[in-house]
N, C-alpha and C positions, 0 to 999 in steps of 0.2 A: 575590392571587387565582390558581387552578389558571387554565392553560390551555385555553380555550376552542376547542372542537373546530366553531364553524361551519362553518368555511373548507374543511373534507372529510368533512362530513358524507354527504353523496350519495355517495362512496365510501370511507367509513371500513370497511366490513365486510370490503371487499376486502382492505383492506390486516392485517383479521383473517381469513385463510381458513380458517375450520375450517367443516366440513361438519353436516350437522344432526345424525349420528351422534355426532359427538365432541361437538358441544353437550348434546345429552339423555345421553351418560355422564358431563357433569359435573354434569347433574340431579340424572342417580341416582347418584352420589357424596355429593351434599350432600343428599339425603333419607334418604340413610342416616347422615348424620352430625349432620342436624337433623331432627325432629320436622316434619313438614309442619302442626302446628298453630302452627308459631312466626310471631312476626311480625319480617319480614328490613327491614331497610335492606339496600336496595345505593349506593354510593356509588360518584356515574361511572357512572352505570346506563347512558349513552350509546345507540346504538339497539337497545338491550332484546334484545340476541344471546343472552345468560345469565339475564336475567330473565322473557323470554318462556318458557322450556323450563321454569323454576323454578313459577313462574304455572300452568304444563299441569299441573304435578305436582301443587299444591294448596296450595303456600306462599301466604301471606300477605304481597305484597312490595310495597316503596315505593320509587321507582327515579328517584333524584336525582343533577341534573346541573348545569351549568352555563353548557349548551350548548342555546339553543331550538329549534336545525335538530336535534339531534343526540335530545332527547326526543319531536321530531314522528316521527323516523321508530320511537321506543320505541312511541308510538302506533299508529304503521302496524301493528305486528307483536300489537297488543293488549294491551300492557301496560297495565293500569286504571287505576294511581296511579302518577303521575309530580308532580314538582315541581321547579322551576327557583330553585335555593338554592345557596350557596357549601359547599362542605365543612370547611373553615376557622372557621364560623359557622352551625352546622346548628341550623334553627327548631325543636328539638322538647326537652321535657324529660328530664330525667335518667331513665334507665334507661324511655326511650319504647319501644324494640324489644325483642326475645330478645336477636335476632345483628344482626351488620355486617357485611355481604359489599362486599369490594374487588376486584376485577379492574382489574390494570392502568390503574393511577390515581396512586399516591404518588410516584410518580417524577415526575409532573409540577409537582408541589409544592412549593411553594420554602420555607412553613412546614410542613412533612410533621411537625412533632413539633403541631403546634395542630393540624393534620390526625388525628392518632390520638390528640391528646386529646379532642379533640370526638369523633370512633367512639365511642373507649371508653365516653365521658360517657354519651352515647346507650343505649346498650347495655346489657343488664345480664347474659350470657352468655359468649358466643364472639365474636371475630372469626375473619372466613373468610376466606382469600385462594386464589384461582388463580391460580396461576403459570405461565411459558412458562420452560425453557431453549430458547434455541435457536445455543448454543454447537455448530460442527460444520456450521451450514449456509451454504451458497455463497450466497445473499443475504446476510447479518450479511457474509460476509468483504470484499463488496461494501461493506458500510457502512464498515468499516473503513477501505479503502481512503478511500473520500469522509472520512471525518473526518481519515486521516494528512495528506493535502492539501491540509484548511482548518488544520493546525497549521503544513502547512508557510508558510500566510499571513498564522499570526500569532491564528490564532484557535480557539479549544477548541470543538468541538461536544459539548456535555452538556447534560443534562435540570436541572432544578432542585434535584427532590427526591430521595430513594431506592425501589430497587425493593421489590416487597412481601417479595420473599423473605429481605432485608436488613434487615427487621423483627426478624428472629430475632437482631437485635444488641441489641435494645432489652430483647425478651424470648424466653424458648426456648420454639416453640409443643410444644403436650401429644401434636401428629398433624401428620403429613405422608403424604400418601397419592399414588402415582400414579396418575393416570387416565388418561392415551393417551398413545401416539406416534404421530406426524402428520409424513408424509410427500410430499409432492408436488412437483413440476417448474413452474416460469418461465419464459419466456425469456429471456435477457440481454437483447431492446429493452426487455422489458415492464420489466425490473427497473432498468433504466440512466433509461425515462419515469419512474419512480417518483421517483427522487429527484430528476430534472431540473425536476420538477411540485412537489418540496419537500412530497409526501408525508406525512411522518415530522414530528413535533411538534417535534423535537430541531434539524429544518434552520431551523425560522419567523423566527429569528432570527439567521442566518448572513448577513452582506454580500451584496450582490449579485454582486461582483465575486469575492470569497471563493467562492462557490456556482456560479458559472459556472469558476473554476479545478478546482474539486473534480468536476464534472461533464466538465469535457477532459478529467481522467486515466480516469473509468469509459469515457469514451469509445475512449481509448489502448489500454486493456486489456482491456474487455467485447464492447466493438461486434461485432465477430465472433466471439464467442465462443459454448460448445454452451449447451444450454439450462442453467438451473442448478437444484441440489437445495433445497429449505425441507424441513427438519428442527424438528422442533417436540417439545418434550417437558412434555406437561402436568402440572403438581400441584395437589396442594392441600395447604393449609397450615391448623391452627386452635389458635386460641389460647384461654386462656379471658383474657374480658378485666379480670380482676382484675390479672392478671401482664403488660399490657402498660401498664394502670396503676400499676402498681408501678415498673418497666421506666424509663417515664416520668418518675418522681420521682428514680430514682438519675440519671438524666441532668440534674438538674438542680442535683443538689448538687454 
């Protein structure tokens, strides 16, 4: 089963900073690429950041998670249909939606190929993915550091499953489109509490002892240090979902 976002639900937004602006051009990115009379899954709907903006536009969305703190606050923001289901094992018949929009979800997936078989299943259109690089910014090189530290104790910090944009190994999506560059400043304490708070889905299961070493070295080298850059570079990505079931099938032979 995906990882279960209770545990920072009350501050998971934060640790997604994008401003309302960049949220509504990835609205109108995806009303331009879907039909506002479709009916969306989003999978990982989490607190409704992408689905609420989606919702404003006039989509038809259904915003599944597997996280009950993490769909109360989709609530908060008014998202109408939500549902507390596994992605792995999604309750709805074949070809029940248009599209399947994923944001930042399959990486946490440890069966990520039953994870976009079930999409696909679902689906009888596109899948949709938004994407983050954020190769280039002084947070990420911060994380780095924190993971070379727990290797140096013996232990690998990674996620389970793969990212969406590594989808494109399964199958070649038809569109990739930019939508923003996203810029803004941190401070080194605020970004050093981040992980020392375990943050980041990737730290939940790092030793204790492992995670307080990896935490002295951000402290060695960050503590005083200037504020630092988050660099963020958004996409989108669409496939149609025939060719990620196809995709699928050669993986398996």
């Amino acid at each position: 089963m995906p990882a279960s976002f209770d545990r920072i639900a009350d501050r998971y937004d934060e640790t997604r900073a994008l401003d309302e602006s960049v949220l509504q051009r990835i609205a109108e990115e995806l009303e331009r690429e879907l039909t506002t009379s479709s009916r969306i899954l989003e999978t990982g709907v989490g607190t409704g950041r992408i689905a609420a903006p989606l919702q404003r536009c006039g989509f038809d969305i259904v915003g599944l998670d597997i996280s009950r703190k993490m769909l109360s606050r989709a609530i908060e923001k008014d998202v109408s249909t939500v549902l507390l289901a596994d992605i792995t094992a999604l309750p709805f018949m074949d070809d029940s939606f248009d599209h399947v929009l994923s944001v930042h979800v399959t990486h946490l997936i440890g069966d990520w190929i039953a994870a976009l078989q079930e999409m696909s299943r679902v689906a009888s259109n596109r899948f949709v993915a938004v994407v983050s690089d954020r190769e280039g910014c002084d947070v990420r090189a911060m994380g780095r550091v924190y993971e070379d530290r727990c290797a140096e104790m013996g232990f690998e910090v990674a996620h389970p499953g793969i990212e969406e944009q590594d989808i494109a190994d399964v199958a070649a999506p038809f569109r990739t489109v930019h939508v923003a560059d996203v810029e803004d400043g941190m401070s080194s304490a605020e970004a050093i509490e981040r992980y020392r708070s375990r943050t980041y889905s990737d730290q939940w299961n790092v030793p204790d002892d492992v995670h307080e070493y990896a935490v002295d070295g951000l402290l060695e080298l960050f503590e005083h240090g200037s504020d630092l850059k988050r660099r963020e570079q958004i996409s989108m990505m669409v496939w149609h979902v025939e060719d990620i079931r196809k995709g699928l099938l050669e993986l398996r032979r």
